[in-house]
LOTI-796216 format. One record per residue (C-alpha): residue number from 1; x, y, z. Coordinates in steps of 0.25 Angstrom, whole numbers, plus 2048, in hexadecimal, padded with zeros to 3 digits. Example, Ala and Ser with C-alpha at 12.3 -4.5 7.8 and 13.67 -1.06 7.14 Angstrom:
BEGIN
[node 1, [831, 7EE, 81F]]
[node 2, [837, 7FC, 81D]]
end
This chain:
BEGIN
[node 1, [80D, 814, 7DC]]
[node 2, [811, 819, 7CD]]
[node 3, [804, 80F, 7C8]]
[node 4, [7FC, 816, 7C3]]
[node 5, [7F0, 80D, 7C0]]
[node 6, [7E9, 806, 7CA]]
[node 7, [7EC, 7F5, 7C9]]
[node 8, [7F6, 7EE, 7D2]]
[node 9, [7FF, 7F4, 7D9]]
[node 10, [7F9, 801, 7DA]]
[node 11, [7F7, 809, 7E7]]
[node 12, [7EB, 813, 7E9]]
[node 13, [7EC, 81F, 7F2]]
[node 14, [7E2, 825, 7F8]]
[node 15, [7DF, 835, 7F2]]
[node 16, [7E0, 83A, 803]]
[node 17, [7EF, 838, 804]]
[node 18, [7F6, 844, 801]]
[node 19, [805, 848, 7FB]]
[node 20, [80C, 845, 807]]
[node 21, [808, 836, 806]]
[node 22, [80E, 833, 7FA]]
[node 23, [81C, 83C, 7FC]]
[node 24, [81B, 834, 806]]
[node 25, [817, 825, 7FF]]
[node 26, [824, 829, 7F6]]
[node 27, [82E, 82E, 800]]
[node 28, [836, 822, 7FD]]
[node 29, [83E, 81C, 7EF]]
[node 30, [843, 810, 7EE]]
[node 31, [852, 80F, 7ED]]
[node 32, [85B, 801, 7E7]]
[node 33, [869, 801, 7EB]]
[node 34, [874, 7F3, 7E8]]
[node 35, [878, 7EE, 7F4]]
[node 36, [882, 7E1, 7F0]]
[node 37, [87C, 7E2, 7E4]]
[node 38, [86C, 7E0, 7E8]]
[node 39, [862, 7ED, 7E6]]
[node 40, [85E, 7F0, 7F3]]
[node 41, [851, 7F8, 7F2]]
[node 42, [84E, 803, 7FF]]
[node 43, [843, 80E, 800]]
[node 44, [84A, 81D, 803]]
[node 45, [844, 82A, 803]]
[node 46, [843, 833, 7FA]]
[node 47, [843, 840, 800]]
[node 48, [84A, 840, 80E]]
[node 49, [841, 843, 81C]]
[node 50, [835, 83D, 812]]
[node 51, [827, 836, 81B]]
[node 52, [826, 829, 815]]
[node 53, [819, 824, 81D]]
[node 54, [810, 821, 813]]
[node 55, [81B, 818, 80C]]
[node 56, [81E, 812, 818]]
[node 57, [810, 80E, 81A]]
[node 58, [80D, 80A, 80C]]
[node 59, [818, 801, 80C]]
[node 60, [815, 7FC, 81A]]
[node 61, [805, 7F9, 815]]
[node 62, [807, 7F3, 808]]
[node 63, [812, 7E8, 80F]]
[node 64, [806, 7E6, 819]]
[node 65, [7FC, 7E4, 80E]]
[node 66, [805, 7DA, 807]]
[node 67, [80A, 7D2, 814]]
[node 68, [7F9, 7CF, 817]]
[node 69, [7F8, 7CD, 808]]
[node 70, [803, 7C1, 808]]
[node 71, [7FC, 7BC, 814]]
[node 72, [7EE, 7BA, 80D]]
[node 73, [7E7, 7C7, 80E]]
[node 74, [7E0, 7C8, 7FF]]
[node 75, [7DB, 7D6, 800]]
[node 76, [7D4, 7D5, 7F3]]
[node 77, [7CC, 7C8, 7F7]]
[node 78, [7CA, 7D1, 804]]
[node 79, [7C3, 7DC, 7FD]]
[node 80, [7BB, 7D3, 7F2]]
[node 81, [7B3, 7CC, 7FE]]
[node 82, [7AF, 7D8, 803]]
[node 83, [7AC, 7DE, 7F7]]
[node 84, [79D, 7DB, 7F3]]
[node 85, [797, 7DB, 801]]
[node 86, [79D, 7EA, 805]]
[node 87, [794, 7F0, 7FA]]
[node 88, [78A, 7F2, 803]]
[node 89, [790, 7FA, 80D]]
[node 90, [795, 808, 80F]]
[node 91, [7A4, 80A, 80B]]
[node 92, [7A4, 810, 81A]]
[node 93, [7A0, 801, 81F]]
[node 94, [7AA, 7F9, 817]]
[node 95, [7B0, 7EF, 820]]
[node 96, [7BA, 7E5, 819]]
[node 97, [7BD, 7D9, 823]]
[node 98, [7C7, 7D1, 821]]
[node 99, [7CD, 7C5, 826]]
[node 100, [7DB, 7CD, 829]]
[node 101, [7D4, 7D5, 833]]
[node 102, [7CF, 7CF, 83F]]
end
């Protein structure tokens, strides 16, 4: 979240979500202790009594996106065959069909 820049590993946000999202998106720090020796990496809060939804879902969608991305799904060959023939329509009428949704 600290780029900057647009490029890999970037995330864009939509301008509608408000503060609360992002207290909320960074209610949590990560924290290393040794244990026998091995860095054991845990997520805690930072402020005690803090929401932490929108981290939770954040985290819960992007480990969703990379479990269908190691079993095939090609999301940027998904949108460059759509590509050309959506021109033509609306954006209201953008319908993307792919073969992950039945």
């Amino acid at each position: 979240m600290r780029l900057t820049e647009p490029g890999p590993g970037a995330i864009n946000f939509p301008r509608r979500l408000d503060v609360d999202y992002f207290r909320q998106l960074t209610a949590e720090r990560v924290v290393t202790r040794l244990e026998r020796g091995r860095p054991i990496r845990s997520w805690q809060p930072k402020r005690d009594g803090e929401r932490n939804e929108a981290l939770d879902t954040f985290v819960y969608a992007h480990a969703a996106l990379h479990g269908l991305i190691s079993m095939g799904l090609r999301l940027n060959e998904e949108v460059e065959g759509v590509g050309p023939a959506m021109t033509s329509l609306s954006k209201s009428n953008w319908v993307i069909r792919s073969t992950w949704m039945a």
